[in-house]
KEKE-3310 file (N, C-alpha, C; in steps of 0.2 Angstrom, whole numbers, plus 5000, padded with zeros to 4 digits):
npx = (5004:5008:5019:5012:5006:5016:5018:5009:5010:5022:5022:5024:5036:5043:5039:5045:5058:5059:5054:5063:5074:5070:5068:5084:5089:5085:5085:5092:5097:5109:5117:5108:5113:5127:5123:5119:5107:5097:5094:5085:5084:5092:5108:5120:5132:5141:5135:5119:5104:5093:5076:5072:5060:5061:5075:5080:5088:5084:5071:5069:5068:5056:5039:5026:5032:5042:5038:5029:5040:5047:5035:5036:5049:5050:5039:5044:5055:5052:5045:5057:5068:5062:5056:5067:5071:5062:5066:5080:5076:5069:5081:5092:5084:5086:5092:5109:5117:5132:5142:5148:5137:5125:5129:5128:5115:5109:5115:5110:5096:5095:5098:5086:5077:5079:5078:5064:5059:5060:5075:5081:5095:5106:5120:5136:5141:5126:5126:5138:5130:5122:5121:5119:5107:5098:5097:5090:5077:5064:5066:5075:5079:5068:5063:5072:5070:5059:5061:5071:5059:5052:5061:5065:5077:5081:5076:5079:5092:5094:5089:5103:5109:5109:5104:5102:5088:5083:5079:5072:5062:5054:5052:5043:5032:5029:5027:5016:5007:5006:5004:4990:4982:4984:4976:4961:4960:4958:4946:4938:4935:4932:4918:4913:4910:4923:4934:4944:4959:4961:4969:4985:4992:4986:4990:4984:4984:4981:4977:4967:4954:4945:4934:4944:4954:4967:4972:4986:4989:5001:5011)
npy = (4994:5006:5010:5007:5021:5028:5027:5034:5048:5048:5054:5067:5076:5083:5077:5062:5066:5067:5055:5047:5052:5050:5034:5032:5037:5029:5019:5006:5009:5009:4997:4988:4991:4989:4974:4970:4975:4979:4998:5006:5020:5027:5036:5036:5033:5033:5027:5030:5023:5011:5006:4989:4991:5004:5004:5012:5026:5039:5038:5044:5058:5059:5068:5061:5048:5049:5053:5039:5032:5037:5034:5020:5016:5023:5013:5001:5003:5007:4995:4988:4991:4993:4979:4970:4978:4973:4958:4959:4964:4951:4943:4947:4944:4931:4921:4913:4919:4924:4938:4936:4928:4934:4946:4936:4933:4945:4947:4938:4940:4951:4947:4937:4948:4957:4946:4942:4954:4956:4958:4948:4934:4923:4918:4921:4920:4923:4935:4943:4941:4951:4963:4961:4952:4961:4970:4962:4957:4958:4966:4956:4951:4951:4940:4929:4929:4926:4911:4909:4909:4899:4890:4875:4876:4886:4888:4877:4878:4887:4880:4875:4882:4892:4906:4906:4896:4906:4914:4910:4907:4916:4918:4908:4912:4926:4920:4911:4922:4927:4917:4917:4930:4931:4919:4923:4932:4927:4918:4928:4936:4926:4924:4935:4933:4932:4924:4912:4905:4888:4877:4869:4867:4877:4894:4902:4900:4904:4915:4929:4934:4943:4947:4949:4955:4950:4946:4946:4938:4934:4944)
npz = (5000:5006:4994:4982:4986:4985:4972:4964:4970:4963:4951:4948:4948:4957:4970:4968:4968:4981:4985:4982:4987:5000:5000:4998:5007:5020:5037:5034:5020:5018:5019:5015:4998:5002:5003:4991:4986:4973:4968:4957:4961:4965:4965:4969:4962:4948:4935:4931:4935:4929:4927:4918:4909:4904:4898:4889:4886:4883:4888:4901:4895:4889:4889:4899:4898:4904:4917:4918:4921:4931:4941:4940:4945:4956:4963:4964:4970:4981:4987:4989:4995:5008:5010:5009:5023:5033:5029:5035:5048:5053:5051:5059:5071:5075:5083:5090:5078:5070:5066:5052:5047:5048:5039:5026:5024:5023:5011:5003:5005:4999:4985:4982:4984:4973:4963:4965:4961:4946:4945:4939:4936:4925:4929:4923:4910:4906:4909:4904:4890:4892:4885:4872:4871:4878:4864:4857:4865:4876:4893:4895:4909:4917:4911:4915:4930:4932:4927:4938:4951:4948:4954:4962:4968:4972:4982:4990:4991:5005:5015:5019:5031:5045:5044:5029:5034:5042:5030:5022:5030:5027:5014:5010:5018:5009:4995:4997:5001:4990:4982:4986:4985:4971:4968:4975:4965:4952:4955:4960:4947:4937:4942:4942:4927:4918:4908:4913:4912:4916:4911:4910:4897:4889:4881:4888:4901:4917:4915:4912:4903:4894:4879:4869:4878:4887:4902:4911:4927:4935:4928)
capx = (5000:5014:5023:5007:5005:5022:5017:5006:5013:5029:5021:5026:5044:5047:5037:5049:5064:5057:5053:5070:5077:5066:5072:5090:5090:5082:5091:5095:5101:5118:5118:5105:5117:5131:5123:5119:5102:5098:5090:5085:5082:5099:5113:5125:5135:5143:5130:5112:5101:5086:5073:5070:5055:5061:5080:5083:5090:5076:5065:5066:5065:5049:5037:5023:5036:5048:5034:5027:5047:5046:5031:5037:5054:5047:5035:5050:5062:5049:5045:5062:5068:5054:5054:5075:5071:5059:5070:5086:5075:5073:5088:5095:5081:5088:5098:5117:5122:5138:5143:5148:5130:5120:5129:5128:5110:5108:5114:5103:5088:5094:5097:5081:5070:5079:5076:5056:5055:5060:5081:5086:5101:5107:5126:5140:5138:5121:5127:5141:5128:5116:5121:5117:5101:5093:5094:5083:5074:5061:5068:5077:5083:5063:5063:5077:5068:5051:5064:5074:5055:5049:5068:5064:5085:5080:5072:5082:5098:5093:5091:5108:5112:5103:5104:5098:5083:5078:5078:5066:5052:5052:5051:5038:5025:5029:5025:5008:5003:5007:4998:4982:4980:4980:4969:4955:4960:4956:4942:4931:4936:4927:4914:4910:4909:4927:4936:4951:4964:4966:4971:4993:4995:4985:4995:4980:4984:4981:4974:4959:4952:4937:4933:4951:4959:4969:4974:4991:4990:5007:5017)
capy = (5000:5013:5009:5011:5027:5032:5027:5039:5054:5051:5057:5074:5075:5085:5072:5058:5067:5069:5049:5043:5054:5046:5028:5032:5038:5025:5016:5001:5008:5006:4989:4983:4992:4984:4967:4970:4976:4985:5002:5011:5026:5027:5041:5038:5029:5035:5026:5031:5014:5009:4998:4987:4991:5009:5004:5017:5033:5044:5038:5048:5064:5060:5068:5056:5042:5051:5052:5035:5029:5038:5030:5013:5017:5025:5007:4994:5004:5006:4988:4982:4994:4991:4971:4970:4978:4968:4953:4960:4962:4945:4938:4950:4941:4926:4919:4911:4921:4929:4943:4935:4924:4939:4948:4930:4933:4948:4948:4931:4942:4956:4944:4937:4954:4957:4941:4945:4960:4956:4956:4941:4933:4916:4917:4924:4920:4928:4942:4945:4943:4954:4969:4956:4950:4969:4973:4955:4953:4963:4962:4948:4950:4949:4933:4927:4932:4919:4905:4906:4908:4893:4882:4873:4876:4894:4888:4872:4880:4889:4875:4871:4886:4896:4912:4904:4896:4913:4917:4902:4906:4922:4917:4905:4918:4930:4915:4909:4928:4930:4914:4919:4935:4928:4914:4927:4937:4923:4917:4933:4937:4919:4924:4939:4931:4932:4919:4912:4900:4882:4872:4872:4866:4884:4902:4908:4897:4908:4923:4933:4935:4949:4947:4950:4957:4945:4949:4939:4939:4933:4947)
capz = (5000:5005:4989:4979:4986:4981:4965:4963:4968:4959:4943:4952:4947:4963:4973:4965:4970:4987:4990:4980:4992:5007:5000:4999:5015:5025:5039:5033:5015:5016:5020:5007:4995:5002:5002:4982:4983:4967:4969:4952:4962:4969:4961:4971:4957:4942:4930:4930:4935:4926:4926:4911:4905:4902:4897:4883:4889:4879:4891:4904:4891:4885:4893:4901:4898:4909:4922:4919:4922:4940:4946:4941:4949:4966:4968:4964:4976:4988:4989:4987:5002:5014:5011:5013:5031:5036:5031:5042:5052:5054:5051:5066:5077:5074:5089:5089:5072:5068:5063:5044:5045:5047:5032:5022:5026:5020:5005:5001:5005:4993:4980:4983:4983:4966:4956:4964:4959:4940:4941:4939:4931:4924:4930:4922:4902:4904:4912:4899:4886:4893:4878:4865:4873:4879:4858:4856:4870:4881:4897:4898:4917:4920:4910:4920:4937:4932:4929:4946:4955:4948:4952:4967:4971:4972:4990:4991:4996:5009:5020:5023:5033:5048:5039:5024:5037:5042:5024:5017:5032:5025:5006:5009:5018:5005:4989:5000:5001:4982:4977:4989:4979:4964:4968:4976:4960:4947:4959:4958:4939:4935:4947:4937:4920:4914:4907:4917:4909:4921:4908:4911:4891:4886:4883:4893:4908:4924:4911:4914:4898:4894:4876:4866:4880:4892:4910:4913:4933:4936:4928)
cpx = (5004:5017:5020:5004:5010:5023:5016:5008:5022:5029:5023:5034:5047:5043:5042:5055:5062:5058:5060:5076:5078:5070:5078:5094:5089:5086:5096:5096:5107:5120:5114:5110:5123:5132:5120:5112:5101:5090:5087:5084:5091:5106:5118:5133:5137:5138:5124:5109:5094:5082:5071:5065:5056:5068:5084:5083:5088:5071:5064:5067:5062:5043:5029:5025:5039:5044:5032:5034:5046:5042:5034:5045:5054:5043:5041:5054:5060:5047:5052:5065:5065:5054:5062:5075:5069:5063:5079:5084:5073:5078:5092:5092:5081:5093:5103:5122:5126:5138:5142:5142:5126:5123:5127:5120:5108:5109:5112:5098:5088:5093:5089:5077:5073:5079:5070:5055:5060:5071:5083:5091:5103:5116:5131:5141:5132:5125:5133:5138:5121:5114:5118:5110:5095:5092:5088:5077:5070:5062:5070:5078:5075:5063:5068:5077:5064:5056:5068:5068:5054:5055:5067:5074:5085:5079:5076:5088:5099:5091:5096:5112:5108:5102:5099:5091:5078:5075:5071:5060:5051:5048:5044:5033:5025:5026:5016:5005:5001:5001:4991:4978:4978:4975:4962:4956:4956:4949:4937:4931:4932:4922:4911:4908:4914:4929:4941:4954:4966:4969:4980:4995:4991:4988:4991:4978:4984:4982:4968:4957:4945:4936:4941:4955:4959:4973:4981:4992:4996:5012:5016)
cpy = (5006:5014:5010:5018:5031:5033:5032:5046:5054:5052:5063:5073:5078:5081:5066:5061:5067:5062:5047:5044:5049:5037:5026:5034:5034:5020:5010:5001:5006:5002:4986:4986:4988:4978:4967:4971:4982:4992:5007:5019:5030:5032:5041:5037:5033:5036:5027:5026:5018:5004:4994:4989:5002:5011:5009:5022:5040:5043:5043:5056:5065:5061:5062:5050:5042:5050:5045:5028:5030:5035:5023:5012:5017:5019:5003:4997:5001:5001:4986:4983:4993:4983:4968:4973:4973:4960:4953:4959:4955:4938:4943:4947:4934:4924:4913:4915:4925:4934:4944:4930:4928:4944:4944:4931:4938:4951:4941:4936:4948:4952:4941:4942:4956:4953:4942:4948:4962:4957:4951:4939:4924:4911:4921:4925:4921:4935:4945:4944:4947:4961:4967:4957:4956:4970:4967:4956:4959:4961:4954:4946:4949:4940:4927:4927:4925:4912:4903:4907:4903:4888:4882:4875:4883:4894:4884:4875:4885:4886:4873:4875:4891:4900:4909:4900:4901:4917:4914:4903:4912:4924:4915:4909:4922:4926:4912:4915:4929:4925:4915:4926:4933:4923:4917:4929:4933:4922:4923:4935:4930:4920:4931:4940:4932:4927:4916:4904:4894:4878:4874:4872:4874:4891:4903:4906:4902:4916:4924:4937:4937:4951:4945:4953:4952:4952:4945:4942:4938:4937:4953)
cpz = (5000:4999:4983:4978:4983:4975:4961:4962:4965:4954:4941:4949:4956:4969:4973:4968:4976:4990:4987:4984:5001:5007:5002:5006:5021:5026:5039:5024:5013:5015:5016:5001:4994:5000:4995:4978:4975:4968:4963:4955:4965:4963:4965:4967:4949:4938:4934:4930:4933:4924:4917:4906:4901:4900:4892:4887:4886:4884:4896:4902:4888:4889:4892:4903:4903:4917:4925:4922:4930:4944:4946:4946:4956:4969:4967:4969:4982:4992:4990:4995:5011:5013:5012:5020:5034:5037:5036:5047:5057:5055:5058:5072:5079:5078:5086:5080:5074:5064:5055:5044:5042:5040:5026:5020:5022:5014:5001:4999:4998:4987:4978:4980:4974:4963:4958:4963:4952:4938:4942:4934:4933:4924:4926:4914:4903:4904:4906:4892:4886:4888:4873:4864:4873:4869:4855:4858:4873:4887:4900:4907:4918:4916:4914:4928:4937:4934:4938:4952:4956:4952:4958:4973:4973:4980:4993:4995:5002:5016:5023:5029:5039:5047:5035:5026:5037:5035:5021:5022:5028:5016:5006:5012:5013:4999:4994:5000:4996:4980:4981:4985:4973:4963:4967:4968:4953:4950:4958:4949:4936:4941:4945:4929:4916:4911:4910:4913:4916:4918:4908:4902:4885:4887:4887:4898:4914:4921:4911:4906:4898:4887:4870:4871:4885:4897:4915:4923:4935:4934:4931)
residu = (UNK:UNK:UNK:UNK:UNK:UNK:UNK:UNK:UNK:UNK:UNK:UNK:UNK:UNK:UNK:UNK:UNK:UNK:UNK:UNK:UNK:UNK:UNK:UNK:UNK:UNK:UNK:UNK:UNK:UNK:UNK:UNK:UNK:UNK:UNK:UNK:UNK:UNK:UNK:UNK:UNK:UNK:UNK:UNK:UNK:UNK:UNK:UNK:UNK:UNK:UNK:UNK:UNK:UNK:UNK:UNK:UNK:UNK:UNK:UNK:UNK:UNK:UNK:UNK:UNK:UNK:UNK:UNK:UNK:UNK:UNK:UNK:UNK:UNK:UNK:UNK:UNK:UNK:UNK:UNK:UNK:UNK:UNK:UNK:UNK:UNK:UNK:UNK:UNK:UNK:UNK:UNK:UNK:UNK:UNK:UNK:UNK:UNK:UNK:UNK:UNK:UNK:UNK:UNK:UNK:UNK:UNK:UNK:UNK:UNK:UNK:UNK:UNK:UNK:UNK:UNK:UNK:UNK:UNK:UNK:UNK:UNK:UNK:UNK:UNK:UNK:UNK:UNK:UNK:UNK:UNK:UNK:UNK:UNK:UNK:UNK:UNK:UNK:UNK:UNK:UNK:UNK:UNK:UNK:UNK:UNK:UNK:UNK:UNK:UNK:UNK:UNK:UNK:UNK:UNK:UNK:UNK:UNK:UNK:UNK:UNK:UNK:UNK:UNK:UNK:UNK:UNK:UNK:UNK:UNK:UNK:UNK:UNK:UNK:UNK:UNK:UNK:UNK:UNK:UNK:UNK:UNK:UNK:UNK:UNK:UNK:UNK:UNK:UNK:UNK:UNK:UNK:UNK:UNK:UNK:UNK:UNK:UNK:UNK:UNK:UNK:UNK:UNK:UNK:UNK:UNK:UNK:UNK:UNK:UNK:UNK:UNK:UNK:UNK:UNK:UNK:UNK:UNK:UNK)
# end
């Protein structure tokens, strides 16, 4: 809800500089930086970050575009930000850890909030074919995000470690909240005469379809 609302008013150019400020401010940024969270709101950096869907460096000199770039920036940070505390915060309420667990820890979770929140990556030969890919590809690093959601290894290795424990009860409240939303979501959308996709072998698997136009809930 806060992240939504920051959505909104970051259509404001001067509301935007206000929360990205607000973001980069807040007390536990230095240490999600540290641990590899990715901020696109973030200048502290030589390079200019940007999310994918607005990759071209025109976008933000087009007016509406430019505008429509800040609300999507001010909601991803503000999640990213806000749900990397939360998980410190847990993993610091975690009894017998060290000093290098709790770091271990939180850069898991950073990695984590950015493959859910669309960066993901497929190792080292993706990552050095990410120039290639970006002139192909619409967002590959979100393509890249679906698959490490789905990969059971994604959750699996976090078992072996109690950092990596406090990481995984976290994950899985967060994946049971997601799939309850979407459930109630598809659930009332066929409950008001839509169409919903359960079949797994059709494109419009877990699609809310209203005549020609589809509804992909999952992205």
């Amino acid at each position: 809800a806060k992240a939504t609302v920051r959505m909104f008013e970051s259509f404001s150019t001067k509301q935007y500089e206000r929360i990205s400020k607000e973001i980069n401010l807040h007390p536990d940024a230095e240490t999600a930086r540290d641990s590899g969270l990715y901020l696109s709101t973030d200048k502290s950096g030589l390079v200019t970050k940007k999310e994918e869907d607005f990759i071209s460096h025109w976008a933000d000199k087009i007016p509406i575009v430019k505008h429509s770039e800040q609300a999507y920036k001010a909601y991803l940070d503000s999640l990213r930000m806000d749900t990397f505390a939360r998980y410190k915060k847990s993993i610091d309420k975690t009894k017998g850890l060290s000093a290098e667990q709790k770091e271990n820890g939180y850069k898991a979770a950073a990695n984590w909030i950015n493959v859910a929140t669309g960066r993901g990556t497929l190792g080292e030969t993706f990552e050095n074919a990410m120039p290639a890919l970006s002139k192909v590809m619409f967002a590959p690093r979100y393509t890249a995000s679906r698959i490490q959601v789905l990969n059971p290894m994604t959750y699996a290795k976090n078992m072996r470690t109690a950092e990596g424990r406090a990481m995984l009860k976290n994950q899985m409240s967060d994946l049971v909240q997601y799939a309850g939303v979407i459930s109630a979501t598809l659930a009332l959308a066929a409950a008001n005469g839509a169409q919903v996709g359960l079949n797994p072998d059709d494109p419009d698997f877990l699609k809310i379809k209203v005549g020609n136009i589809r509804y992909d809930t999952l992205a």
